[in-house]
N, C-alpha and C positions, 0 to 999 in steps of 0.2 A: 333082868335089867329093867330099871325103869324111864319109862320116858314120858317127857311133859314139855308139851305141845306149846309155843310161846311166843313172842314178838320179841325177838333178839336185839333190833337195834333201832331207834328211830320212831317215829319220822325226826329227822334231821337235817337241814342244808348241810350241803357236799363244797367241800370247798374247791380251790385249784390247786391245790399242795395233795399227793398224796396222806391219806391221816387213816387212824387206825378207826373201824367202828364197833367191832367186835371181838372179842378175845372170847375164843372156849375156854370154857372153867378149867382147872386139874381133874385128871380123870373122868375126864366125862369127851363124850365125842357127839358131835352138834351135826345135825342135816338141814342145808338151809334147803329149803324149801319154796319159798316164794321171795320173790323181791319187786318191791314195788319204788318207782320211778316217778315222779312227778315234777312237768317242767309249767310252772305258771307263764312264762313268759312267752314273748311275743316272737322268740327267735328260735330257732333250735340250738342244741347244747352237748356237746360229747359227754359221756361216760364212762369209766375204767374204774374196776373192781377186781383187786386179786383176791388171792388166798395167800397165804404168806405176805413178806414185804413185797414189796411192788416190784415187777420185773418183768420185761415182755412173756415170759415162761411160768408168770404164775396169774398171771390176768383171765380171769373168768368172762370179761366186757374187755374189750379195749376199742378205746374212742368209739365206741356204739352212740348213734345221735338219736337226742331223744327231742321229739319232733316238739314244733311250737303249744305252747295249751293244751298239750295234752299229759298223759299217763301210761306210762307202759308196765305190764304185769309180766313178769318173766316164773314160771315155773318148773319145777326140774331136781333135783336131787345132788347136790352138792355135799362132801364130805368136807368137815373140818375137828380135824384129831383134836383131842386135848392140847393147849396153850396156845394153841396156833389161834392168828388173827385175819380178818378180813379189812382188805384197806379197800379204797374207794376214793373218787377225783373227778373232776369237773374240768371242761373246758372254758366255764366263766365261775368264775367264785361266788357262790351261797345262790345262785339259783334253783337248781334241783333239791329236789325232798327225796328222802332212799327211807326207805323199813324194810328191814328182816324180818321173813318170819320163818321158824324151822322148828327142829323138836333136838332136844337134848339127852342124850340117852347116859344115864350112870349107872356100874354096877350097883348090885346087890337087888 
């Protein structure tokens, strides 16, 4: 199996609409690995991030508040099968910044 270590998604502003940021390729199964959070602003700011479509039951965050000027690094091991997508969402629209980073594993 090969795998390659990579920045999946971002950085990006997160809107306040549920939206997709990453889709796994065909055959291939993705471990997100780090996620990184960045709120410039001067307020704090919810976050929510599924695995699948958004649904209380597939939310990896949900309304997690990510504090004024700062950064939050979350680390950890998260599977994501082939086609399956990660969505993600804001409590104020285009404030936060989000990057994936995780590794990609394909046969052969």
């Amino acid at each position: 199996m090969a795998k390659t270590a990579k920045r999946l998604a971002g950085p990006a502003q997160v809107s306040n609409a549920a939206a997709t940021k990453y889709t796994a390729p065909a055959s291939t199964t993705t471990v997100i690995r780090h996620v990184h959070i960045q709120n410039p602003s001067g307020a704090p700011v919810t976050f929510t991030m599924s695995i699948g479509a958004d649904a209380a039951g597939t939310r990896v965050f949900d309304a997690f508040t990510i504090a004024a000027a700062t950064t939050y690094d979350w680390y950890g091991y998260v599977v994501v099968a082939a086609a399956e997508i990660v969505q993600a969402f804001a409590g104020t629209n285009n404030i936060l910044t989000l990057t994936l980073f995780g590794d990609e594993l394909t046969p052969g």
